[in-house]
N, C-alpha and C positions, 0 to 999 in steps of 0.2 A: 404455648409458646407465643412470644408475644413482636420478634421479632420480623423482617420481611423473608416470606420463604425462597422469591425468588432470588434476592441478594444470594442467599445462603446457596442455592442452588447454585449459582455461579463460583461461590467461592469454595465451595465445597466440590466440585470439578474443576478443575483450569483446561484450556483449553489443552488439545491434545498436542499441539504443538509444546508447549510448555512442560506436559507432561514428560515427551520423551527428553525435551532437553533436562526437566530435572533428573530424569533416570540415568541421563548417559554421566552427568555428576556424580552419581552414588556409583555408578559401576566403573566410571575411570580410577576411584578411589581405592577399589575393590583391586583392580588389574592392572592401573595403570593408563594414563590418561591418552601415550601412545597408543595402545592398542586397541581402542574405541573411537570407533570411526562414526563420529557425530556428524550428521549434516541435516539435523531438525530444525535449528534456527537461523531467521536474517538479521545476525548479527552481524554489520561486514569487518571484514580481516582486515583490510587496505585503511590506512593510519589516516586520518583528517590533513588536509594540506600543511602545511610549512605554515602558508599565511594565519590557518586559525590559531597555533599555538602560539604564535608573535604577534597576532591582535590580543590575545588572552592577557599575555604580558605586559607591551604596552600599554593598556587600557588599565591593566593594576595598576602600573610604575607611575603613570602618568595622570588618570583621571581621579579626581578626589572620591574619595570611596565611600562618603554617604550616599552620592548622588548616583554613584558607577552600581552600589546596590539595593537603590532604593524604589521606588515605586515608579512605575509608567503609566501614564494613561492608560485608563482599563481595555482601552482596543491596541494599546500598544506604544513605543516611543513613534514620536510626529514624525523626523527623520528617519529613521528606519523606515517608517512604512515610505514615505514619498522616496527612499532608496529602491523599494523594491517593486513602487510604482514607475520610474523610470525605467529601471530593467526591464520589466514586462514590456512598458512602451518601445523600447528597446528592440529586445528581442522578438518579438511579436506583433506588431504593430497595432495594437489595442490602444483605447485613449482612457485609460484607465489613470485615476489618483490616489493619495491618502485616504482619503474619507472612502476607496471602496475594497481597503485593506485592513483584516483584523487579527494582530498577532495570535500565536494558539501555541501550547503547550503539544506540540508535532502532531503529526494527520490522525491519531484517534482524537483528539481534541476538535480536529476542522471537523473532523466527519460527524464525531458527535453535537455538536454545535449546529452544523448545516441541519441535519435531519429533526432537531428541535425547532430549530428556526421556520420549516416550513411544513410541517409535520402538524398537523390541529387537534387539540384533543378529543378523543371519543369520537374519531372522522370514520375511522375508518381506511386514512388514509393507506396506501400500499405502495412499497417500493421495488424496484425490478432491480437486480441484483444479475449478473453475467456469470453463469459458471465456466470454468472456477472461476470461485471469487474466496476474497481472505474470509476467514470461519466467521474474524470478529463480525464482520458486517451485520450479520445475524443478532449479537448482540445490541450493538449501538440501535439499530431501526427499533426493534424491541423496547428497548428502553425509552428510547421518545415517542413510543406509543403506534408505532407503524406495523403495517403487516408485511412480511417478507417473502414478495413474488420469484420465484429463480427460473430465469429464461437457459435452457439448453443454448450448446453452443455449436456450428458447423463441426462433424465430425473429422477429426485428422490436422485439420487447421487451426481449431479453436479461436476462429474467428467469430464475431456476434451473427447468431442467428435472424436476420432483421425478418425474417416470415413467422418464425418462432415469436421474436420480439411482441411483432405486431398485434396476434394472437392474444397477447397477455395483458397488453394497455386495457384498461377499463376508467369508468367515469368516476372509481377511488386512484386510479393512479396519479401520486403525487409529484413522486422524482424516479429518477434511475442512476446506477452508481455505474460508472468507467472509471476501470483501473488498468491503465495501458502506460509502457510495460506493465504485465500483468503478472500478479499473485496467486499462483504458483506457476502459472504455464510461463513466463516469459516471452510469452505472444506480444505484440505490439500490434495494435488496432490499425490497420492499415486508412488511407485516405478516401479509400471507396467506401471502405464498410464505414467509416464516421460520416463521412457525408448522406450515404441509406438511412442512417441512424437519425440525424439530424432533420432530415426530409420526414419518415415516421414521427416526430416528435411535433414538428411544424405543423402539420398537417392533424394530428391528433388533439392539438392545444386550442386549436383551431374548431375543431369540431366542439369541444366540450365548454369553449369560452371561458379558459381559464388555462393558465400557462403550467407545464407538464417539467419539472425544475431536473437539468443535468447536471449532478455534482458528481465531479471529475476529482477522482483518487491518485495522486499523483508522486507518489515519495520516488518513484523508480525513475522518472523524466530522464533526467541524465545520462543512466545506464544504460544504454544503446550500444550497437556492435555493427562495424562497416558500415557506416553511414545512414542508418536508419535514422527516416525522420518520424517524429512526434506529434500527428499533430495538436495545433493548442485550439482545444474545441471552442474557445470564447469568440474565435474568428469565424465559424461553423453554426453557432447558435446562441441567440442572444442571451437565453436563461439559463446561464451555467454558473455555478458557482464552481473555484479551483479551491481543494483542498493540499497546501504543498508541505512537504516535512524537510527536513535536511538532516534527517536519520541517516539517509544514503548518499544523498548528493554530495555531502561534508564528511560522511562518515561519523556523524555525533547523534546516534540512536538514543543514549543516557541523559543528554543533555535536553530532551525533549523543547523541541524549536521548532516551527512552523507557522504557514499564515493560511487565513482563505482570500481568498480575491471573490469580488462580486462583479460580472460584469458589467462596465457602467451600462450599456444597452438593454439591460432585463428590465424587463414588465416592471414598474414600482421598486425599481429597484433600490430606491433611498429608502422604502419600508422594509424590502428585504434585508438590508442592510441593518437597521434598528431591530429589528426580528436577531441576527446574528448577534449582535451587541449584549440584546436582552438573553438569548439565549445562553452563552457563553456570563452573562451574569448569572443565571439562573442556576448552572451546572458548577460556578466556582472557576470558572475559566478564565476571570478577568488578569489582567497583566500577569503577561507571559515573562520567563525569568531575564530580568534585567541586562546582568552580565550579557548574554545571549542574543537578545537581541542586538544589542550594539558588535557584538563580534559581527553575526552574519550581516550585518547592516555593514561591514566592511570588507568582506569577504563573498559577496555576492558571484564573482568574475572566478573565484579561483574554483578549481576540477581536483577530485579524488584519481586516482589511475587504474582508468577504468578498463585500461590495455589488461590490465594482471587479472579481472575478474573473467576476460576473452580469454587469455590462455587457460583459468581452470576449465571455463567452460567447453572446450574444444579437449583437452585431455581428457575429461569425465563424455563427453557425447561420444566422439571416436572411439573409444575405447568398450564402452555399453553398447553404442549399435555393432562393435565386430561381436562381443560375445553375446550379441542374439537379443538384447530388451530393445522394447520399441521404444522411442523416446521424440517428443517435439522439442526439433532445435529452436532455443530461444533467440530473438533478436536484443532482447534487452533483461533487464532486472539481474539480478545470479541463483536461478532455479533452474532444476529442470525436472521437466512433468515425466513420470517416466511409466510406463505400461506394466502393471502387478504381473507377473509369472504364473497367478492365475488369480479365480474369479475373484476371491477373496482379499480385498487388499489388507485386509486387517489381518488374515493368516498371512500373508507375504510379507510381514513389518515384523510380526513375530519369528518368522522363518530368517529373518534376516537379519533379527537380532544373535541368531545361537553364530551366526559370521561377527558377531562385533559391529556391522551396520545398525546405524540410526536413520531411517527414513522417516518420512510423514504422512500415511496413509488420508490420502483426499476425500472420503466419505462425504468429511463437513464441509469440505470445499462446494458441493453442489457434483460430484465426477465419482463417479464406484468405476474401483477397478485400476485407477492409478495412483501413484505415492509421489512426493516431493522432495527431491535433492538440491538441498542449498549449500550452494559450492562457492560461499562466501567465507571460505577457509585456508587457512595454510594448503600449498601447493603440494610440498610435501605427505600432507594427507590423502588428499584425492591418491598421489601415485601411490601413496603403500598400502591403500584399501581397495585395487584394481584387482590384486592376485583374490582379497576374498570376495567384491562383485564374481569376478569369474568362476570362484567355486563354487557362489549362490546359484548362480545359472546353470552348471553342471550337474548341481541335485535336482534340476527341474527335467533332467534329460534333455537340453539344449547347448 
C-alpha cells in the first residue's frame, strides 16, 4: 500500500464524538428523530443574530460580486483584520494591529496553524494540553509534529493543576493550549489559576532562555453565565497567541470563520507572525472565505442569546443532580461534564443508549469515568429526555 497509514488511520476512525452523532442519524431514521435524545455534538441551536443575516444580504444586494467573492490577502481582508484589531484594543486594552492578525478558516485552522508555526521539525518539541481538553487537540499537535503532554486537572473543580502543571514543563516544552470556557467541562479558568499559570510559564521561559508559547483556545469566550469574566490571557502574558472562531459566538460553526491574534509584546513576535503566515501557507489555509469575512468584519458587536443556552443549562443540571449524577456546573460554553454511573464510561454511553440517550464518553478527553452533555439543543429536548435520564439512574439503584 502505497498511501499514508496514518491519514487513513484518522479517516478510517472519526472521532468519537462524530461517531455517535452519526449514529444518532441512522437511529432517528429508524425511530424517529423525537425519540432520540442526541446531545454528542456542539452544534448550537440558537440562530446567528438578525445582524449577520442582513449583512449577508446587503453585502450581496449592494457590493459588486466579483470582488464580494473574490480573493483576499492571504492573511486576510486589510479591513477586517484592523476591524478586529480595534475591537480587541477595545475591549481589552492590548495595543494590538492588522499586521498581528491572521484570518483562519475557524479555530481548528488557528490551532492547526499556531502549533505549526512554532512547533520545529524533528525537535522533539511537546505540548501540555489541560484535561479535559477537546480529543482533536491530540490530532492537530501530532500532525505538526509535536508530542502531546496532558496535565491532570484539580479534582472536583477542574481547575489547572499549576503543581501538576509544573511537574511536566521540560527543556522540549514548546506551548501549552487554554481553552477556557472549556471543552467539555465548561469550567472557566479563573483569574488566580491564569495568573499561577502565567507566573510558572514566566519563570520557566526564563530558565531555559527561550520563550514557552500560550495559545489560547478560544471559540466559547462569549458563552458565559452570571457575569463571569474571561480573562484575555494577552494582558497576563506576553507569548500568547489567541486562537478565535465565531462557530459559537455568531452561531456560524458551517461557515468556518475565525482569526489568531499574535501578541504585539511576544518575544520576535514579527517572526512569529511570518511563521503563522508561512504556516497557514503551508497547510492550504491562506484567505479565509471571503463573503465571511466581511460579514464578521460587520458584525463584531452583535451577541447570540446566550440567556436560552443558561436556561437549558439549569434545566438539565437541576434536574441530574436531584436524580442523584454528579455533575460540574458549568460557568460557560453549553456542556456539561457529568460523572459515569459507574467505572466504565464506555459501558455507561452504551447503557444509556438502550434509554435513547446520546452522551459522549470523555476517555479521549484526557478524564475516565465522565461523559459529556451538550445541551446546545432544543429546550424542548432536554425536558422530554429528563423522564429517561431518570430511569437511567434508577437501573443503577440510585
Amino acid at each position: 500500500m502505497s498511501f499514508n497509514k496514518k491519514m487513513f488511520a484518522l479517516g478510517n476512525k472519526r472521532s468519537i464524538i462524530r461517531e455517535i452523532f452519526e449514529y444518532s442519524k441512522i437511529r432517528s431514521a429508524e425511530i424517529g428523530a423525537d425519540k432520540v435524545f442526541d446531545f454528542s455534538i456542539g452544534n448550537p441551536s440558537v440562530p446567528a443574530p438578525a445582524e449577520v443575516n442582513d449583512t449577508v444580504k446587503s453585502l450581496i444586494d449592494t457590493e459588486n460580486s466579483v470582488s464580494l467573492h473574490g480573493y483576499t490577502s492571504a492573511q486576510g481582508d486589510a479591513l477586517v483584520r484592523a476591524k478586529i484589531a480595534d475591537s480587541i484594543r477595545s475591549r481589552f486594552g492590548v495595543d494590538i494591529t492588522p499586521n498581528h492578525i491572521y484570518m483562519t478558516c475557524g479555530a481548528a485552522a488557528s490551532l492547526s496553524i499556531c502549533l505549526r508555526a512554532v512547533i520545529e521539525d524533528n525537535s522533539g518539541d511537546e505540548v501540555i494540553v489541560f484535561a479535559p481538553f477537546f480529543t482533536e487537540y491530540r490530532v492537530f499537535i501530532e500532525n505538526a509534529g509535536g508530542k502531546v503532554v496532558v496535565s491532570t486537572p484539580v479534582e472536583k473543580t477542574f481547575q489547572i493543576d499549576i503543581s501538576d502543571l509544573e511537574e511536566r514543563i521540560c527543556e522540549n516544552t514548546k506551548a501549552v493550549i487554554v481553552n477556557s470556557p472549556n471543552n467539555p467541562s465548561g469550567v472557566v479558568y479563573s483569574e488566580e489559576t491564569v495568573k499561577a499559570l502565567c507566573e510558572v510559564l514566566k519563570r520557566k521561559s526564563e530558565e531555559y532562555g527561550r520563550p514557552i508559547y500560550l495559545i489560547a483556545d478560544e471559540p466559547y469566550r462569549e458563552l458565559v453565565y452570571s457575569q463571569v469574566s474571561v480573562p484575555y490571557l494577552m494582558n497576563y502574558y506576553d507569548n500568547t497567541l489567541v486562537c478565535y472562531s465565531f462557530s459559537k459566538s455568531l452561531s456560524l460553526p458551517g461557515e468556518r470563520i475565525g482569526y489568531i491574534a499574535v501578541c504585539p509584546n511576544m518575544t520576535d513576535g514579527k517572526e512569529i507572525y511570518l511563521a503563522v503566515c508561512g504556516a497557514g501557507r503551508s497547510l492550504g489555509y491562506v484567505c479565509a472565505p471571503s463573503l465571511f469575512q466581511k460579514v464578521i468584519g460587520e458584525c463584531l458587536d452583535a451577541k447570540v442569546n446566550v440567556e436560552a443556552y443558561r436556561e437549558n443549562r439549569d434545566i438539565l443540571y437541576n434536574a441530574l443532580t436531584d436524580y442523584g449524577y454528579e455533575c460540574v456546573k458549568p460557568d460557560g460554553a453549553f456542556y456539561l461534564f457529568v460523572k459515569a454511573l459507574e467505572d466504565d464510561a464506555y459501558k455507561f454511553y452504551e447503557k444509556a443508549k438502550e434509554y435513547e440517550i446520546l452522551v459522549v464518553p470523555c476517555d479521549d478527553f484526557g478524564v475516565s469515568g465522565y461523559v459529556r452533555i451538550a445541551y446546545c439543543t432544543d429546550k424542548s429536548k432536554i425536558v422530554n429526555s429528563l423522564p429517561s435520564f431518570k430511569a437511567l439512574a434508577e437501573s443503577y439503584g440510585i
